[in-house]
Every structure is written in structure tokens, then in C-alpha cells.
C-alpha positions, 0 to 999 in steps of 0.5 A, a space after each residue: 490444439 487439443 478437443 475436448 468433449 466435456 467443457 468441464 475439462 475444458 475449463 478445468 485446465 484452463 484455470 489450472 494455468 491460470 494459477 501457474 500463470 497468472 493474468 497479466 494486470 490490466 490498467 485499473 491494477 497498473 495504476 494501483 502498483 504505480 500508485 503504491 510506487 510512487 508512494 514508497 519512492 516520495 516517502 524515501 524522498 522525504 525520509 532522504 531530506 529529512 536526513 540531509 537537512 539534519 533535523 533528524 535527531 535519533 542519536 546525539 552525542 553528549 559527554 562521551 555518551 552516545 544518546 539514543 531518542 527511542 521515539 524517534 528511532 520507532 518513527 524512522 523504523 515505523 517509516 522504512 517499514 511503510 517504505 518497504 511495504 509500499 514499494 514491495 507491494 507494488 512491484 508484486 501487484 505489477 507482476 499479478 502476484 496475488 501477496 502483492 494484492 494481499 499487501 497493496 488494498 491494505 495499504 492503499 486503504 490506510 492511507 486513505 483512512 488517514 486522507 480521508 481524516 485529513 479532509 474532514 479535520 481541514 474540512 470541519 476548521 473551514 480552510 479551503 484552501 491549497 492543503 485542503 485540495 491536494 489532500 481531497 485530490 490524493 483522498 480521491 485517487 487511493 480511493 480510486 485505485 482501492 476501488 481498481 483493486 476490489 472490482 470483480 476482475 481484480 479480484 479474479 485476476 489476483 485470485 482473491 478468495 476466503 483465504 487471501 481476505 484474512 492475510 489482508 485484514 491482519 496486515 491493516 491491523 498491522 498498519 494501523 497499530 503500527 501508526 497508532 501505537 507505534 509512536 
């Protein structure tokens, strides 16, 4: 192993390899990537028995015509969009890319917008019930892992800068007109 007489240099090298090779991602940035994960594959989930049960009608044949219902078409694109994204992100994050960091916050932090709204909606009716925990439960956890994702060493890890929070917020943007105005 080399000496070096400044540490300067020293450091300077060190975090020349730490951009080839990135730091492997802890347990705080596990669980965010499986989180996302899970998300995309229960999403498909759902998208696959939506399919098999036959309540999905973005086309239907009528007089010889084939008929396209263009907005339900835009919500199973919307859909395999979120899919992607989500499984994307994830495997990304657990290889300690930092695109997978860029895509993850993001989508982790719309989803918990939209928890989030689910419990204050149910909260401000007054049911306390069943639907009311398991959305607070899941409110919880996205704010957890979004939370694992913006602590110091995450962001050291996955090399966030000025430039990466950009990319980041445009991609929210993208999320949120995609749900909002995409319908």
C-alpha cells in the first residue's frame, strides 16, 4: 500500500474511487429499494387481476368496429409508467447507483403525498377504522424510507449534489402532472 505525505492526496483518491465505485447501500437505503420494489410488483399485481378479472375495458368491439376508451387507455399507461419507474428505481438504489436516488425520493415522496391526503380525507369523515390504519401504517413507512433517503450518508453514498436535486424535482413534477392531469 502506498504512503502519502499530504493527506490532501490522500483524500483526493479516496474519493476519486469512491465515484467509480460506489458505496454499497446500507440498511436504511435497502429498505427504501425494497420498498419501491414491492410497490412496483403489488402495483402489477393489481394491474394483472384487473386484466384477468375482465373489468378492464380500454377496447371493446362493437359493429365490426374495434373501440378504443382513451381514458382508460391513459390510466393503464399512466400505471405501467408508475410500475417501471418504481421497479426501476428500486433495483437502481440497491446497486448504489445515484439515478436510482434521483428516480426513488421522488416516487417515494408522491406516494406519500397521496397517503398522506388519504389520511387526512379519511381522518377529516371520522372512520377510524380498518382503511384508516393501513393507510396511516403505509403513510408511515414511505415517510420513513423518504426520510433513510435524505439523511447525510444517504445522500453521501449516492453523491447527491446541486445537480442531482434538479433531475429529482422535475421527475416529481412528472409524477404529479402524470396523476393529476393525465386522467
Amino acid at each position: 500500500m502506498a504512503t502519502f505525505k499530504s493527506k490532501n492526496l490522500q483524500q483526493d483518491i479516496l474519493t476519486d474511487n469512491d465515484l467509480h465505485h460506489p458505496q454499497r447501500p446500507g440498511w436504511k437505503e435497502k429498505f427504501a429499494a425494497w420498498l419501491l420494489l414491492v410497490m412496483g410488483l403489488l402495483y402489477s399485481a393489481a394491474q394483472i387481476i384487473n386484466y384477468l378479472s375482465s373489468k378492464s375495458t380500454i377496447a371493446s368491439a362493437e359493429n365490426d368496429k374495434i373501440v378504443v376508451n382513451r381514458g382508460e387507455l391513459v390510466s393503464d399507461v399512466n400505471t405501467f409508467v408508475y410500475i417501471i419507474f418504481a421497479l426501476f428505481a428500486g433495483i437502481l438504489l440497491l446497486r448504489g447507483k445515484r439515478l436510482g436516488w434521483m428516480m426513488g425520493l421522488p416516487f417515494l415522496l408522491f406516494f406519500c403525498f397521496i397517503t398522506g391526503a388519504g389520511v387526512i380525507a379519511l381522518g377529516m369523515l371520522n372512520t377510524f377504522d380498518l382503511n384508516f390504519v393501513l393507510v396511516l401504517v403505509f403513510f408511515v413507512i414511505l415517510l420513513t424510507a423518504v426520510i433513510f433517503l435524505l439523511l447525510p450518508s444517504a445522500r453521501k453514498k449516492y453523491r447527491v449534489g446541486k445537480q442531482t436535486w434538479l433531475p429529482a424535482l422535475v421527475f416529481l413534477l412528472v409524477l404529479c402532472s402524470m396523476f393529476f392531469f393525465l386522467k
